[in-house]
C-alpha positions as CSV (number, residue, x, y, z in Angstrom):
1,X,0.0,0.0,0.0
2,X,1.5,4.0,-0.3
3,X,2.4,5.8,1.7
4,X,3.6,9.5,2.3
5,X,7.0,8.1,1.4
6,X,6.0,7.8,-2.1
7,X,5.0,11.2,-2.3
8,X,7.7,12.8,-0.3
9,X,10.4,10.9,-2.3
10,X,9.3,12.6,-5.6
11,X,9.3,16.2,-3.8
12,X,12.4,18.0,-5.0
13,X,13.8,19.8,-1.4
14,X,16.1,21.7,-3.4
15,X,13.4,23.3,-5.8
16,X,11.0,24.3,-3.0
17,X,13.7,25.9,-1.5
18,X,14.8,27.9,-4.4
19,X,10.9,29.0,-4.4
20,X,10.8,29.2,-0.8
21,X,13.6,32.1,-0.8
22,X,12.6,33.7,-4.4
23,X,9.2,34.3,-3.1
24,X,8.2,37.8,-3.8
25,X,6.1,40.9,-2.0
26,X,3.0,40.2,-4.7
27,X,3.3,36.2,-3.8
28,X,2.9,37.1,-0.1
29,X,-0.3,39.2,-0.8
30,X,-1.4,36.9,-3.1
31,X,-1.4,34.1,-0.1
32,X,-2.9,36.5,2.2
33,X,-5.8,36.6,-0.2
34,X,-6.4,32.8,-0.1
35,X,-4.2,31.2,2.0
36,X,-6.2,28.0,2.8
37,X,-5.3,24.7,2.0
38,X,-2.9,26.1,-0.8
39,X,0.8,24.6,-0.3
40,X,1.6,27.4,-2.7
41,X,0.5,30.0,-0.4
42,X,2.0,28.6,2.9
43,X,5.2,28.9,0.7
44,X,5.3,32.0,0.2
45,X,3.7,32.7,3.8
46,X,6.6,31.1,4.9
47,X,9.4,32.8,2.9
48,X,11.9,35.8,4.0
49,X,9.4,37.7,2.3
50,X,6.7,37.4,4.5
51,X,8.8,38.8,7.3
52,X,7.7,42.4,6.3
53,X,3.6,41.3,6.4
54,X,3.9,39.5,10.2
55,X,1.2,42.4,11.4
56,X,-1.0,41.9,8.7
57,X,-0.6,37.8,9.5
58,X,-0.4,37.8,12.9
59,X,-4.3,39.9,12.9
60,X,-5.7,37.3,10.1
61,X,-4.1,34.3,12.4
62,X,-5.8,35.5,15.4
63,X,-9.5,36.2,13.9
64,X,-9.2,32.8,12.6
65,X,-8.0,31.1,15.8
66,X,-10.5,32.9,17.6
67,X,-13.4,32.1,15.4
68,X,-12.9,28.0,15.4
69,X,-11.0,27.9,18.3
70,X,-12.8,30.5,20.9
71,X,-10.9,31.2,23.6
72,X,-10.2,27.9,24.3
73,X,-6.9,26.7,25.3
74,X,-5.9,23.3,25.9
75,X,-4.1,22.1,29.1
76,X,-1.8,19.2,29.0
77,X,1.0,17.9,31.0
78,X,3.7,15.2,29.8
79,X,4.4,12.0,31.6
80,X,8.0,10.5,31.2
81,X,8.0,6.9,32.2
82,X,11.6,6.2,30.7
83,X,14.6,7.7,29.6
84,X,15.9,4.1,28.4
85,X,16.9,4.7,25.0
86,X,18.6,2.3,22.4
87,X,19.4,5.0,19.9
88,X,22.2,7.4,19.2
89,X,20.6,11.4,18.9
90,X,23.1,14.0,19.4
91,X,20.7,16.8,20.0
92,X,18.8,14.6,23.0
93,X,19.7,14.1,26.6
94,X,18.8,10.7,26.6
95,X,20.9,9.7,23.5
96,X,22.5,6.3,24.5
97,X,25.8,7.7,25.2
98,X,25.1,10.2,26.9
99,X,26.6,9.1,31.0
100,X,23.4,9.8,33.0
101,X,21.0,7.6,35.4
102,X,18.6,5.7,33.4
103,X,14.9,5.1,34.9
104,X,12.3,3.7,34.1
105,X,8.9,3.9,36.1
106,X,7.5,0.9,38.0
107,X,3.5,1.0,38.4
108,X,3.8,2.2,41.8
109,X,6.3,5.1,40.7
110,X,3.7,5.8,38.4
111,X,0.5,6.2,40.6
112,X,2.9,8.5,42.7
113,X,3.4,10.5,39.4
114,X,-0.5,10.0,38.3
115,X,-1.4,11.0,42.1
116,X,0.4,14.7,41.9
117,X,-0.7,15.3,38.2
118,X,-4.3,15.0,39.1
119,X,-4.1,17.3,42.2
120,X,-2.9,19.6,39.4
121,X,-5.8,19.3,37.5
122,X,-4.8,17.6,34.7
123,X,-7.2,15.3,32.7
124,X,-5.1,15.5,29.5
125,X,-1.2,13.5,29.8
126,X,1.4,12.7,27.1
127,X,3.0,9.5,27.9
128,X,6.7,9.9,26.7
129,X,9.8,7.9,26.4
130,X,12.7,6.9,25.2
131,X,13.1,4.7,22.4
132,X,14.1,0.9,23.7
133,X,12.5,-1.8,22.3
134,X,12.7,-4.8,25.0
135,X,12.2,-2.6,28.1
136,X,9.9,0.0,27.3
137,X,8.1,-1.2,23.9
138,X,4.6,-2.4,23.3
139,X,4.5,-4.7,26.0
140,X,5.6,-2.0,28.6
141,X,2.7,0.5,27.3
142,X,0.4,-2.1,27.3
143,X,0.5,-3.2,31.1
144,X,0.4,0.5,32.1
145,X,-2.2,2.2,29.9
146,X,-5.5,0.9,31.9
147,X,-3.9,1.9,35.0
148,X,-3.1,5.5,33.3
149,X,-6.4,5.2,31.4
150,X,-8.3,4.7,34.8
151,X,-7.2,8.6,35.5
152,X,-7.4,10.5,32.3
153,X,-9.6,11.0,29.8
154,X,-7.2,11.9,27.3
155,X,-3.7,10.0,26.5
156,X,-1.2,10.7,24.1
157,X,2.0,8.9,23.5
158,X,5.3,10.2,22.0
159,X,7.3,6.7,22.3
160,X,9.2,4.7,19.6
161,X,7.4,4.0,15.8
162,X,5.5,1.1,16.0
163,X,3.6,-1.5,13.4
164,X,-0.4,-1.0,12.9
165,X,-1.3,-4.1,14.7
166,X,0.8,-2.7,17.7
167,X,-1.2,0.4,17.3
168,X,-4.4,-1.0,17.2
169,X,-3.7,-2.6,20.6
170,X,-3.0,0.7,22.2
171,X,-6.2,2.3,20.5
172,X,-8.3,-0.7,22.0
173,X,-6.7,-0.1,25.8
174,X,-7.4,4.1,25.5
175,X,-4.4,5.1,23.6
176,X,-6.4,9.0,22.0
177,X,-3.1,10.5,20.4
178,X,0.1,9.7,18.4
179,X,2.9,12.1,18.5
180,X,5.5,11.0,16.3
181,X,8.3,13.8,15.2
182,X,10.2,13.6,12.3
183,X,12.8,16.1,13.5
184,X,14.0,16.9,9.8
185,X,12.8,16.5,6.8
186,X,15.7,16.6,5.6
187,X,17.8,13.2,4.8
188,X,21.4,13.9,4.6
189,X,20.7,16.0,8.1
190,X,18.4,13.4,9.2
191,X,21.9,10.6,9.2
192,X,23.8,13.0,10.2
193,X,21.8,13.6,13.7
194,X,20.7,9.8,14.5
195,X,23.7,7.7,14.4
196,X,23.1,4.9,15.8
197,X,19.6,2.5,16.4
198,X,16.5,2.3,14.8
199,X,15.8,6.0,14.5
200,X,18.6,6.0,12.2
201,X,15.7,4.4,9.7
202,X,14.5,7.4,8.0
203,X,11.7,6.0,5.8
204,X,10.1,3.8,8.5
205,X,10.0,7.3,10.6
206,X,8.2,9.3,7.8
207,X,5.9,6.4,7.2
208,X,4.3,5.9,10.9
209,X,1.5,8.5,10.8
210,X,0.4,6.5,7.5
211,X,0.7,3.3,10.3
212,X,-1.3,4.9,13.2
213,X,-4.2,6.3,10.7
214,X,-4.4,3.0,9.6
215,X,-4.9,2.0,13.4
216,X,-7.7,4.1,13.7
217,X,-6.1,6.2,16.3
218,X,-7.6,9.3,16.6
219,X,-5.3,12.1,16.5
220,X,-1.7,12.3,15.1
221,X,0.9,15.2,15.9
222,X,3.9,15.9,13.4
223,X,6.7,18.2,14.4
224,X,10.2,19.2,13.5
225,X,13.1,20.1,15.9
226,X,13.9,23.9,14.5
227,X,17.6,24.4,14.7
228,X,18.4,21.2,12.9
229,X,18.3,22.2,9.4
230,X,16.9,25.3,7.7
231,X,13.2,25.8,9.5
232,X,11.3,27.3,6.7
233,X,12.4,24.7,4.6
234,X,11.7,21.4,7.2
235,X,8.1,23.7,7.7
236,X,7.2,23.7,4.6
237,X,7.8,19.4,4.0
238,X,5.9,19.2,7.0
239,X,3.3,20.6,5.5
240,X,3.5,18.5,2.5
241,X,3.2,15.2,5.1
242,X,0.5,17.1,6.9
243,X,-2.0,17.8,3.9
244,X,-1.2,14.2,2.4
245,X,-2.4,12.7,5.6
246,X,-5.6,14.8,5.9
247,X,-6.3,13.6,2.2
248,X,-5.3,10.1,3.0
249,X,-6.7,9.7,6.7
250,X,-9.6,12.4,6.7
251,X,-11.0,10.7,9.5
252,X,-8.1,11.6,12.0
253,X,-7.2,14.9,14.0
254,X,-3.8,16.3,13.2
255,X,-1.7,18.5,15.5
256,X,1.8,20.2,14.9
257,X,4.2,21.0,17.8
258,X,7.0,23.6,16.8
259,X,10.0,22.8,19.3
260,X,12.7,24.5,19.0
261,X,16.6,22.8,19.4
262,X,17.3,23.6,23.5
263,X,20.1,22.4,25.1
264,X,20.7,19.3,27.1
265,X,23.3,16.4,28.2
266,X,25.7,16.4,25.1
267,X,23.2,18.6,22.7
268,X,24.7,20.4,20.1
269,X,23.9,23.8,18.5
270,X,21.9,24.9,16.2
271,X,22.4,24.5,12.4
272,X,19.9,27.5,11.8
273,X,18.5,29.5,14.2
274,X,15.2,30.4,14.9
275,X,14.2,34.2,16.3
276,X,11.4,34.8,18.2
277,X,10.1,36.9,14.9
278,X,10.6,33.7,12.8
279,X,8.3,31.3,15.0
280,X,5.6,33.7,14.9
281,X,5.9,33.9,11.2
282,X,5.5,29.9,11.3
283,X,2.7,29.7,13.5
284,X,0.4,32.8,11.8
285,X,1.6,30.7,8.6
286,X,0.5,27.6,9.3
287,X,-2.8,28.9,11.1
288,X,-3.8,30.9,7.9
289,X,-2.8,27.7,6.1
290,X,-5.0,25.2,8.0
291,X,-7.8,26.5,10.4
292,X,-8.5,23.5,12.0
293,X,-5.0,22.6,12.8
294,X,-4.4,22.5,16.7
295,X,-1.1,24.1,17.3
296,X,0.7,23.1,21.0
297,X,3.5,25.3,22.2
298,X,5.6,23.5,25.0
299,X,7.7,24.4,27.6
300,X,10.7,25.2,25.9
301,X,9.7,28.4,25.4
302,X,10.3,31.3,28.0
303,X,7.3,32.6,29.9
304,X,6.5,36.1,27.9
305,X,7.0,34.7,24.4
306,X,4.5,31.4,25.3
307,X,1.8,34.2,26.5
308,X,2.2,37.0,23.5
309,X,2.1,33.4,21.0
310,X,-1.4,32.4,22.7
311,X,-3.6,34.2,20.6
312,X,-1.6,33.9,17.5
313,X,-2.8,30.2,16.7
314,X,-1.5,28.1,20.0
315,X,-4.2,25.4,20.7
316,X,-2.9,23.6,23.2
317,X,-0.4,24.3,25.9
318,X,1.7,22.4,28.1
319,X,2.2,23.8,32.0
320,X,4.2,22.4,35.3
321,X,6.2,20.3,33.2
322,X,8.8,17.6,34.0
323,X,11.3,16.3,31.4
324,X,12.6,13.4,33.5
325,X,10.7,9.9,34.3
326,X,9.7,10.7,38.7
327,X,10.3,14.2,37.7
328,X,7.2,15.3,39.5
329,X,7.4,13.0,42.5
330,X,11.4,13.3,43.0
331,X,12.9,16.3,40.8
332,X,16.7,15.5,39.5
333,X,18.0,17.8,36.5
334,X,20.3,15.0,36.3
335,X,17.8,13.2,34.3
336,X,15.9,15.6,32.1
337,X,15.8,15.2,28.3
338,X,16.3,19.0,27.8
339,X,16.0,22.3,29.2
340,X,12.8,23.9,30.2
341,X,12.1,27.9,30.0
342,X,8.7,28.3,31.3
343,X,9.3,27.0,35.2
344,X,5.8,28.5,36.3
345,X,3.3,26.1,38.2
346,X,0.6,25.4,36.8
347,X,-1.4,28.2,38.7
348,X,0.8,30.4,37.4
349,X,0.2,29.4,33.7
350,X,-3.5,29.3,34.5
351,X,-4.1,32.8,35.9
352,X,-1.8,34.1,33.4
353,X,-4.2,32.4,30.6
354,X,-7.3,33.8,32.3
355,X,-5.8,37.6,32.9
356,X,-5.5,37.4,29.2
357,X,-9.0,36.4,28.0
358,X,-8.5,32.6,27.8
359,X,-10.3,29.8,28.9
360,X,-8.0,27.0,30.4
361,X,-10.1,23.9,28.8
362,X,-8.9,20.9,31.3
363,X,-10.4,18.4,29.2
364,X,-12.0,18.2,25.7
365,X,-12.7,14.6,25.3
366,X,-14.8,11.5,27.0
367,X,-15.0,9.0,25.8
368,X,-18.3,8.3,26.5
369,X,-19.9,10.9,24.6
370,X,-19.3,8.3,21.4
371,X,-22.0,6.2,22.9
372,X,-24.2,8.9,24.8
């Protein structure tokens, strides 16, 4: 059966760049015109051009967020239960080399970690992991998810690729959401990053939305780490994976997290870097270019930016987070997986959301409104 490999393979990177950077004032008015659904448009939207119409985008992103979105934003907390990790990342603190502690979550460490995320409020978790495929693969997720399953409504997992029977599984015991990140779209950066272990397979990366909408899972989340490569190029082939899937798999959700390269345990720099003008640019972009599209913003970000970005497209938002598997119950930088910018507590996020107009939505799924 295709896949999005077959498409992406007869993209030419090197073309859509040249466009990318030749894009003109008259293109960027053009997109602003009609910027939905058109790849053409998010181009351009996307292009050193654009960079002199962010006022004009930023306005248009925000009616358009506001009007399918409300003033809704999405609360969401991650949930490390492993930094175990069988591969070789250099930008990652849990790449196998790295020399730190490795953990990985027994159930009763977990119900300690479940117990404090709840007082918090949370009814929304992302299950994340390292990649290691004897000690925390499909067998590992599927002992814990009806004990996590039993406290939230809502559970994502950003945890090695997996087959479509494996997925299928997971959908059956509560599994909601798939994060899966590409990182770069970009081969030749792509090998030069992942070194060593499975994520060094490229294609069988790209290829696992195709896998988890074949599942029947229920959301899928894309993403590339910006620093890696050039960001408006890696943007705009995310975009290319994102509307094949919606034209493949109309029956899923799709999100898009846009993380940007932090440092951690043996990370390295970044290749291109990413202003604070340049990730508004991609989010009004991308907002004009899909209005459905939920949009998270994470942690990484520093306190001020993450609030100004809210009402620029941001959907969902993480808050109180720990990078590190007990991070909640027993804190240890030691462990994390990278650096976090926004330390506010989760009151802290919440009252700044609700001093600014926003509605801190705690939880926008149950499950048994399919059968109400």
């Amino acid at each position: 059966m295709s896949t999005f490999a077959d498409t992406f393979f007869k993209l030419n990177p090197d073309s859509l760049s040249l466009s990318l950077y030749s894009a003109t004032a008259t293109d960027v008015e053009r997109a602003l015109r009609n910027p939905a659904g058109d790849l053409n448009s998010l181009m351009a939207l996307l292009s050193p051009a654009a960079m002199a119409y962010l006022e004009p985008m930023a306005q248009q992103a925000a009616a358009i967020t506001r009007q399918r979105f409300g003033a809704n934003v999405g609360l969401f907390v991650p949930l490390y239960v492993s930094n175990l990790c069988a591969n070789e990342c250099d930008y990652c603190g849990f790449s196998m080399s790295n020399k730190v502690k490795r953990k990985t979550l027994n159930q009763d460490e977990l119900i300690q970690e479940i117990a404090i995320i709840k007082a918090r409020g949370f009814d929304s978790v992302l299950l994340v992991s390292g990649e290691h495929e004897t000690k925390v693969g499909p067998s590992y997720f599927e002992a814990i998810m009806p004990l996590v399953k039993a406290h939230f409504n809502h559970v994502a997992i950003e945890i090695q690729p997996l087959e479509t029977p494996e997925y299928q599984l997971l959908a059956k015991l509560g599994v909601d959401a798939v994060m899966v990140y590409q990182e770069t779209y970009r081969t030749q950066t792509y090998a030069k990053h992942h070194t060593r272990g499975k994520k060094q397979d490229f294609i069988n990366r790209l290829t696992t939305p195709d896998r988890v909408a074949k599942a029947g899972i229920d959301k899928i989340g894309l993403g590339v780490l910006l620093g890696l490569d050039d960001w408006r190029l890696d943007a705009l082939l995310m975009a290319h994976h994102l509307d094949y899937l919606e034209k493949n798999y109309w029956r899923c959700r799709y999100s898009i997290s846009l993380p940007r390269l932090r440092p951690c345990t043996g990370g390295i720099k970044p290749k291109v870097e990413l202003s604070d003008a340049g990730l508004v640019q991609m989010i009004c972009a991308f907002r004009l270019f899909n209005p459905q599209l939920e949009i998270s913003l994470s942690t990484r970000e520093l306190p001020h930016l993450r609030d100004n970005l809210l009402p620029l497209g941001i959907t969902h938002i993480s808050a109180g987070s720990s990078t590190q598997p007990g991070g909640y119950q027993h804190p240890q930088t030691e462990l994390d997986q990278f650096e976090i910018s926004d330390e506010r507590s989760v009151d802290q996020v919440v009252s700044a959301l609700k001093q600014r107009g926003f509605n801190p939505l705690w939880k926008d799924w149950e499950g048994a409104w399919l059968t109400s």
